[in-house]
TIVO-793791 format. One record per residue (C-alpha): x, y, z; residue in three letters. Coordinates in steps of 0.25 Angstrom, whole numbers, padded with zeros to 4 digits, always signed. Example, Ala and Ser with C-alpha at 12.3 -4.5 7.8 and 13.67 -1.06 7.14 Angstrom:
2
      xx      yy      zz   type
   +0049   -0018   +0031    ALA
   +0055   -0004   +0029    SER
END
This chain:
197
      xx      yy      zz   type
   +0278   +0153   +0126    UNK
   +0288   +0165   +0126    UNK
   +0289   +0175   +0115    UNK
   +0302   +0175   +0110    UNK
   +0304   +0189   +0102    UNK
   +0310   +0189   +0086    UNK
   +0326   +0192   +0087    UNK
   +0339   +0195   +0078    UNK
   +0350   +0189   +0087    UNK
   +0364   +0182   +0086    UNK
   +0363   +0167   +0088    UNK
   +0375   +0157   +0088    UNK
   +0383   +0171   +0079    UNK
   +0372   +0172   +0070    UNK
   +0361   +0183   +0068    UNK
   +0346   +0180   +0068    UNK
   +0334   +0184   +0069    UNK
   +0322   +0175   +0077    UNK
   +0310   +0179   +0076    UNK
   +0300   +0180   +0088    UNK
   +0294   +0165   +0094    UNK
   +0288   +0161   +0106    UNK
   +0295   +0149   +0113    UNK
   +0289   +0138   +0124    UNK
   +0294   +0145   +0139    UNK
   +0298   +0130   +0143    UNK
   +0303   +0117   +0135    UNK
   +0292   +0110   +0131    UNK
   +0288   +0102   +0144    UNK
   +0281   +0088   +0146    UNK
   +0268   +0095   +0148    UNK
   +0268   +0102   +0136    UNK
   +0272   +0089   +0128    UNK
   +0261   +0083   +0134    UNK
   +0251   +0092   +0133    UNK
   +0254   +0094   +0117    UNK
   +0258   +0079   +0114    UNK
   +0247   +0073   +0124    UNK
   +0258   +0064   +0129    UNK
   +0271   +0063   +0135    UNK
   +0283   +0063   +0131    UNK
   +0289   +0050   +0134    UNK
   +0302   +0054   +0138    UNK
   +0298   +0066   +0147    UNK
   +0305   +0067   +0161    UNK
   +0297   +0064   +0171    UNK
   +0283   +0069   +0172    UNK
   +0282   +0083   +0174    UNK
   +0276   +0091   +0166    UNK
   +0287   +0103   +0166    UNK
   +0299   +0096   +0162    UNK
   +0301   +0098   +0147    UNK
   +0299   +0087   +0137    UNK
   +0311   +0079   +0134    UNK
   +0317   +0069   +0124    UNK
   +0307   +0074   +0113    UNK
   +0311   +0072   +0098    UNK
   +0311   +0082   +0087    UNK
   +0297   +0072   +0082    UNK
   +0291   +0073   +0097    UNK
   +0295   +0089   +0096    UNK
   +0287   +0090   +0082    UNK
   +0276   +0082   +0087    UNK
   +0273   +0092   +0099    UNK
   +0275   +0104   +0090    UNK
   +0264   +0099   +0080    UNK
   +0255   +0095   +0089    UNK
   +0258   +0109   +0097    UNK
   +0255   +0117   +0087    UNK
   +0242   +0110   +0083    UNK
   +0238   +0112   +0097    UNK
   +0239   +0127   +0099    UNK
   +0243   +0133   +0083    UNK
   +0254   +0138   +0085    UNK
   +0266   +0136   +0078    UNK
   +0277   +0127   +0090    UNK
   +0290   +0123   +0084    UNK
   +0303   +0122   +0091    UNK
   +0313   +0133   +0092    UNK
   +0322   +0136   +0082    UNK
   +0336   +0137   +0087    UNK
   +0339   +0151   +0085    UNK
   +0325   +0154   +0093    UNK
   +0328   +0144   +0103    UNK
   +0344   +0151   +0105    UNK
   +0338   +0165   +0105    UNK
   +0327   +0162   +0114    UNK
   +0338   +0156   +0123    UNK
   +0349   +0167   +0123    UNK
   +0348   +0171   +0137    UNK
   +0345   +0157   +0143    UNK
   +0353   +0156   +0156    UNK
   +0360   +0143   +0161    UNK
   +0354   +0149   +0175    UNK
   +0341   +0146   +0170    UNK
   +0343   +0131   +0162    UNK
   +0342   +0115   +0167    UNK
   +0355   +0109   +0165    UNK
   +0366   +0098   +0172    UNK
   +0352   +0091   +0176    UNK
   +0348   +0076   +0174    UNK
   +0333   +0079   +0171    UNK
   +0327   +0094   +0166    UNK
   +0319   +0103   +0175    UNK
   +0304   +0108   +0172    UNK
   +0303   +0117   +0162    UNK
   +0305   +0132   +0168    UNK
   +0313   +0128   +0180    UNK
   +0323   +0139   +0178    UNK
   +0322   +0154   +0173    UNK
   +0317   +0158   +0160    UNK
   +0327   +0165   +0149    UNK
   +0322   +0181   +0145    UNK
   +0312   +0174   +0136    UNK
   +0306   +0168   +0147    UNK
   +0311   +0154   +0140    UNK
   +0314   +0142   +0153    UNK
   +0322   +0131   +0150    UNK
   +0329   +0138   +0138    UNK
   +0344   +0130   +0142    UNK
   +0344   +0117   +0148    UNK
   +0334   +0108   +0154    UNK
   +0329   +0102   +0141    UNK
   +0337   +0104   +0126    UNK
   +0329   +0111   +0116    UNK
   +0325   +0105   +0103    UNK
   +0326   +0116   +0092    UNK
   +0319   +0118   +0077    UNK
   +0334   +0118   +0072    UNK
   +0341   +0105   +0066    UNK
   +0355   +0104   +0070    UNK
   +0367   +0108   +0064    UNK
   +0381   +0110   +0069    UNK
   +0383   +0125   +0065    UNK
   +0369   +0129   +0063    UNK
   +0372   +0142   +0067    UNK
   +0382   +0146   +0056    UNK
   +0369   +0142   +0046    UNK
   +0359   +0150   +0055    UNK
   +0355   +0165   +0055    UNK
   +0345   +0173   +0048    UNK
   +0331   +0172   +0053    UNK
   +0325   +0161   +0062    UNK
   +0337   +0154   +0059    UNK
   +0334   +0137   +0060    UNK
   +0339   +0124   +0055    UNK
   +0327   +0117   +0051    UNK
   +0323   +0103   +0057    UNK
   +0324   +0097   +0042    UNK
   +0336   +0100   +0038    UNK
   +0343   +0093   +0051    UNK
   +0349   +0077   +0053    UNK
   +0338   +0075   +0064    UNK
   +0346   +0084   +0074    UNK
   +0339   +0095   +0081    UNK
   +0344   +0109   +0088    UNK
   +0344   +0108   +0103    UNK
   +0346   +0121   +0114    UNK
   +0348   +0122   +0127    UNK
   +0354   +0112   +0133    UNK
   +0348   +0102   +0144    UNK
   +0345   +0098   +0159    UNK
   +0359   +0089   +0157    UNK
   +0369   +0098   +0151    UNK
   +0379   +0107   +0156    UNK
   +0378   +0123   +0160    UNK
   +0388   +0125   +0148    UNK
   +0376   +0120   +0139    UNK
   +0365   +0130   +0144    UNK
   +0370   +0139   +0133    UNK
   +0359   +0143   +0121    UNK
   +0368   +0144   +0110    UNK
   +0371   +0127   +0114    UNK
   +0365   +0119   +0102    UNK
   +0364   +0104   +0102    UNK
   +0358   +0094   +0094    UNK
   +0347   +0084   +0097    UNK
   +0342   +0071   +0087    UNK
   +0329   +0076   +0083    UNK
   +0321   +0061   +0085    UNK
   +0332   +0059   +0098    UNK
   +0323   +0058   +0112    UNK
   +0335   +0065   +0121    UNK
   +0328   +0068   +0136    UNK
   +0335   +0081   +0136    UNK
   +0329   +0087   +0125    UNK
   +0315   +0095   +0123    UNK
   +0310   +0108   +0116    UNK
   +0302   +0120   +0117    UNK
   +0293   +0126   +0106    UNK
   +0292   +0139   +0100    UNK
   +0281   +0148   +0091    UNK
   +0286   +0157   +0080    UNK
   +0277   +0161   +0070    UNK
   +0286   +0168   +0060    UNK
   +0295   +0153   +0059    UNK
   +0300   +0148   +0047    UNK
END
């Protein structure tokens, strides 16, 4: 886990203010799946342990999360987009997996400032944030989010992934993703904040 510190910052045009979390260094990664879920997950490439967890769905995601958090007490959700953006300003495409058939191990290029791997390419991110076209002219204030509910099933995703172009490495890039859709390009990573919500 890195420590990500509280901010008041301008994301997509708008003010906010974030405050502090700690986010998982590395995409959630086969190994971790497994040791939390005490299985695999089926649509995982290959077996090595460090290649992150793929073609998970928003139900599998929630799954992990509880069963996580009755493991260790903490308080593991996925990132809100405004956190996930922030935590990603300085991303550089130097550093990401992309024009690739298959991703690479978690960590096999450099960490951003927050000491984050992985943080454009290689694997699209699930966010907490439901989709919407112009969420950002609804968004700003404090720990600014779209919840889940409000959503039609579709989910925030960032980043970008092993198969896309350099011109989508860009952290400001938002896409969407069908929350119960198995797509072998898409995975997450979890954050702690105990001042959410």
């Amino acid at each position: 886990m890195t420590d990500i510190p509280e901010t008041i910052t301008e994301l997509n045009g708008r003010l906010v203010s974030i405050d502090g979390f700690q986010m998982s260094k590395f995409e959630v990664t086969n190994d971790l799946y497994k040791q939390v879920m005490g299985y695999a997950h089926p649509m995982s490439y290959g077996s090595d342990g460090k290649m992150p967890v793929n073609g998970v769905s928003r139900s599998n995601i929630n799954d992990f999360m509880e069963q996580l958090n009755a493991e260790t007490l903490l308080d593991v959700r996925l990132p809100t987009e405004a956190e996930w953006q922030y935590a990603a300003a300085d991303a550089s495409s130097d550093d990401a997996v992309f024009g690739q058939k298959v991703p690479s191990p978690v960590g096999s290029k450099g960490a951003n400032q927050f000491g984050l791997y992985d943080m454009l390419g290689n694997i699209a991110e699930i966010t907490l944030d439901s989709w919407s076209e112009d969420a950002w002219s609804k968004l700003s204030g404090h720990n600014p989010v779209i919840p889940f509910e409000q959503s039609y099933g579709l989910s925030v995703l960032k980043g970008g992934s092993f198969g896309d172009k350099l011109e989508d490495m860009n952290s400001e890039k938002r896409d969407y993703f069908g929350s119960e859709t198995l797509m072998h390009d898409v995975g997450f990573r979890f954050v702690i904040s105990p001042n959410f919500l």
